[in-house]
C-alpha positions as CSV (number, residue, x, y, z in Angstrom):
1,X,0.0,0.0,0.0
2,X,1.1,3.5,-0.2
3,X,3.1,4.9,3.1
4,X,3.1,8.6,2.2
5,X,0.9,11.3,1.5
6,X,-1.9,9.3,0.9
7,X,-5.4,9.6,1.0
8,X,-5.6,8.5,5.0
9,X,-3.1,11.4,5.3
10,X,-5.3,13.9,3.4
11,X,-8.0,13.2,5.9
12,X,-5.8,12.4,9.0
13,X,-5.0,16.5,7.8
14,X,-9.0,17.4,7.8
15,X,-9.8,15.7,11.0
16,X,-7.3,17.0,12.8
17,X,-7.9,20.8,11.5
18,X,-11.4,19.8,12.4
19,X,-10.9,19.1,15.7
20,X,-8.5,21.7,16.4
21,X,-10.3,24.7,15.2
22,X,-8.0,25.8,12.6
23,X,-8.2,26.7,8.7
24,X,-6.0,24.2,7.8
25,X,-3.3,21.1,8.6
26,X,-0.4,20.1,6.9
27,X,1.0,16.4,7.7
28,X,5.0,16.4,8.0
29,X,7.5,13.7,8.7
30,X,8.7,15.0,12.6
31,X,7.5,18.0,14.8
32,X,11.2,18.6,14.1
33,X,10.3,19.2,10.2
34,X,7.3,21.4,11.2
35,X,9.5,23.8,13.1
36,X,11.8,23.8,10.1
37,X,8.9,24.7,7.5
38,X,7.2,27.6,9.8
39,X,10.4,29.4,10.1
40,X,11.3,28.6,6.6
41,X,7.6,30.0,5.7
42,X,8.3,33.1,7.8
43,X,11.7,33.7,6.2
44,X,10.5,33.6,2.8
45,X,7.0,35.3,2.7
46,X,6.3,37.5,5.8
47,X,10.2,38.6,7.0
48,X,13.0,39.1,5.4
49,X,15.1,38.7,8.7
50,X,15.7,40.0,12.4
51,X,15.6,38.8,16.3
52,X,12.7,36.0,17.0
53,X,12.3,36.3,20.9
54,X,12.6,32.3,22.0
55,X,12.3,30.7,25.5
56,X,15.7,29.9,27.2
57,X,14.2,26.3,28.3
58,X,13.2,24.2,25.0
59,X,14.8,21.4,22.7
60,X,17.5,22.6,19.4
61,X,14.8,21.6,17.0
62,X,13.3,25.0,18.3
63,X,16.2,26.7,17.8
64,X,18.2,25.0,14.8
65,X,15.4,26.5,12.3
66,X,16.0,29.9,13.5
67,X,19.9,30.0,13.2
68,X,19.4,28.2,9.7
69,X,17.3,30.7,8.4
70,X,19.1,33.8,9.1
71,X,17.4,35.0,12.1
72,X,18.8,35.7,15.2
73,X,17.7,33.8,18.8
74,X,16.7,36.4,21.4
75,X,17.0,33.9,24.9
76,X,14.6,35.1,27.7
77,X,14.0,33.6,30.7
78,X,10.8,31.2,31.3
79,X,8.1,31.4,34.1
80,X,9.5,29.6,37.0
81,X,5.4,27.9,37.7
82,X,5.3,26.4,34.0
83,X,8.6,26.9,32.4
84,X,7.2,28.7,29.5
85,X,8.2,32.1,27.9
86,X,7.7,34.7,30.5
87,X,5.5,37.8,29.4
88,X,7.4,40.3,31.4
89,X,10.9,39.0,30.0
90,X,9.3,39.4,26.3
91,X,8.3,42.8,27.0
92,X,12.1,44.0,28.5
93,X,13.3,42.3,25.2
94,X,12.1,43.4,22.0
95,X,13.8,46.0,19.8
96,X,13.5,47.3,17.1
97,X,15.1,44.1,14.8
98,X,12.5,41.9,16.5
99,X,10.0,39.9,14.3
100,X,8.4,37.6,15.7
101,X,7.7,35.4,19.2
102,X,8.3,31.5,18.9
103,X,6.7,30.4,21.9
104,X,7.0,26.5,23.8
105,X,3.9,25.1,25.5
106,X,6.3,22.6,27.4
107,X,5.4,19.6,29.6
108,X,1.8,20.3,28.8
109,X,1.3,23.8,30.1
110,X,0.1,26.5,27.8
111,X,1.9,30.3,28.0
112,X,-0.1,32.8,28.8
113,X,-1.4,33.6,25.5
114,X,-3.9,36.6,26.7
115,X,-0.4,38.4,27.4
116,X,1.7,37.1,24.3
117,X,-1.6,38.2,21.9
118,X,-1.4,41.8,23.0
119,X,2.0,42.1,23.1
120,X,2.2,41.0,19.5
121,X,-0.7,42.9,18.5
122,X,1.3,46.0,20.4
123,X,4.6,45.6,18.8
124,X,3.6,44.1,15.0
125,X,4.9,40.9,15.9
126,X,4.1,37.4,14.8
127,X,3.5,34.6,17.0
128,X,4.4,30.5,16.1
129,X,3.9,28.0,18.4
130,X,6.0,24.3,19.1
131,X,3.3,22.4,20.7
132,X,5.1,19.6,19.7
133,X,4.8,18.2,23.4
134,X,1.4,20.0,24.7
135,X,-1.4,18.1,22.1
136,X,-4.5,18.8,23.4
137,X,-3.2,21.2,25.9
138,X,-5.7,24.8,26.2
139,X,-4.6,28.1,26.4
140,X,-6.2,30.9,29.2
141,X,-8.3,31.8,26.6
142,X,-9.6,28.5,25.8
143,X,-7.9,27.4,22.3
144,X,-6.0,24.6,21.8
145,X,-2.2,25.2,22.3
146,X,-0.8,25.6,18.9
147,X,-3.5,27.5,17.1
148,X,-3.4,30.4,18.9
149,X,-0.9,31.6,16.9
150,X,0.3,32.0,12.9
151,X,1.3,28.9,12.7
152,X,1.6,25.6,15.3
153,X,4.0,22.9,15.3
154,X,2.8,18.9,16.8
155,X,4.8,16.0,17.0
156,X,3.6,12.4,16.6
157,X,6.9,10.8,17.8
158,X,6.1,8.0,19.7
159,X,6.9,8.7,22.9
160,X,4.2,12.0,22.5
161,X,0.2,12.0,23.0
162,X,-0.6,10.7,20.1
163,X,1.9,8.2,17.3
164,X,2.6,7.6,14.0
165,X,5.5,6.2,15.0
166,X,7.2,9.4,13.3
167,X,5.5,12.4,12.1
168,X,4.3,15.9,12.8
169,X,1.7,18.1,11.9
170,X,1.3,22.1,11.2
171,X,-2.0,24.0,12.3
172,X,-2.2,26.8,10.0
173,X,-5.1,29.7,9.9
174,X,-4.7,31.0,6.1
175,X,-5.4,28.4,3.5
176,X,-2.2,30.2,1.6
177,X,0.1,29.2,3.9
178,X,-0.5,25.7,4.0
179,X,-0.7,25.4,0.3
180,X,2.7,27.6,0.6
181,X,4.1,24.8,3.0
182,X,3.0,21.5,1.1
């Protein structure tokens, strides 16, 4: 039968838009691809460059996509109650080269997306999310971690929530953008 890309794929892609509220889903091979893809999505059609604000606690396939990409990693410190991005940290860091947030929902706890929304809205920033280790995880505001923001990242590596032995998954909420990433 076929392994890849198939029609199972296609709808494993619907359902899971479906269920997670979002425009679209595009089906990778690793969470580790899906971080790859967003920041090579946000390199080539929103920003041409600059800072992305990241949390100091997270794994290299956060990170490696930034550094091969051209933008620069902006550390900040993490909230000491859920180890994700802290608010206040984001706010002392941004300058004028920063682009974009790429926040961690890590060991299942969301970040306080009410305060990362209106910082971005305040400063023009985007917002991604790895969620690769938080499916089905909510946000403050009641969203599923990983749609909240431009883009999501989910990993189906086996020793996550949910296996396909290997694979990943990006949550998109502009039709464009998956097409862009397939």
């Amino acid at each position: 039968g076929q392994l890849t890309m198939s029609r199972m794929t296609r709808n494993f892609e619907k359902e899971f838009a479906k269920f997670f509220r979002c425009t679209d889903a595009v089906m990778v091979n690793s969470g580790s691809s899906a971080n790859l893809l967003m920041i090579a999505l946000l390199k080539l059609k929103y920003k041409k460059g600059g800072n992305i604000i990241v949390p100091a606690v997270s794994w290299s396939t956060t990170f490696f996509p930034l550094q091969q990409y051209g933008f620069k990693l902006n550390f900040v410190d993490v909230d000491r109650e859920t180890l994700n991005i802290d608010p206040y940290e984001i706010e002392k860091a941004i300058n004028k080269d920063t682009c974009a947030i790429f926040a961690v929902n890590l060991l299942g706890n969301s970040c306080n997306y009410k305060a990362l929304h209106h910082i971005c809205n305040e400063h023009k920033l985007y917002l991604i999310e790895d969620n690769c280790e938080s499916l089905g995880a909510k946000t403050d505001t009641g969203e599923y971690c990983g749609t909240f923001g431009l883009m999501g990242s989910f990993s189906f590596f086996f020793s996550h929530h949910l296996q396909t032995m290997e694979g990943g998954m990006i949550a998109c909420h502009d039709s464009d953008d998956a097409n862009y990433l397939r």
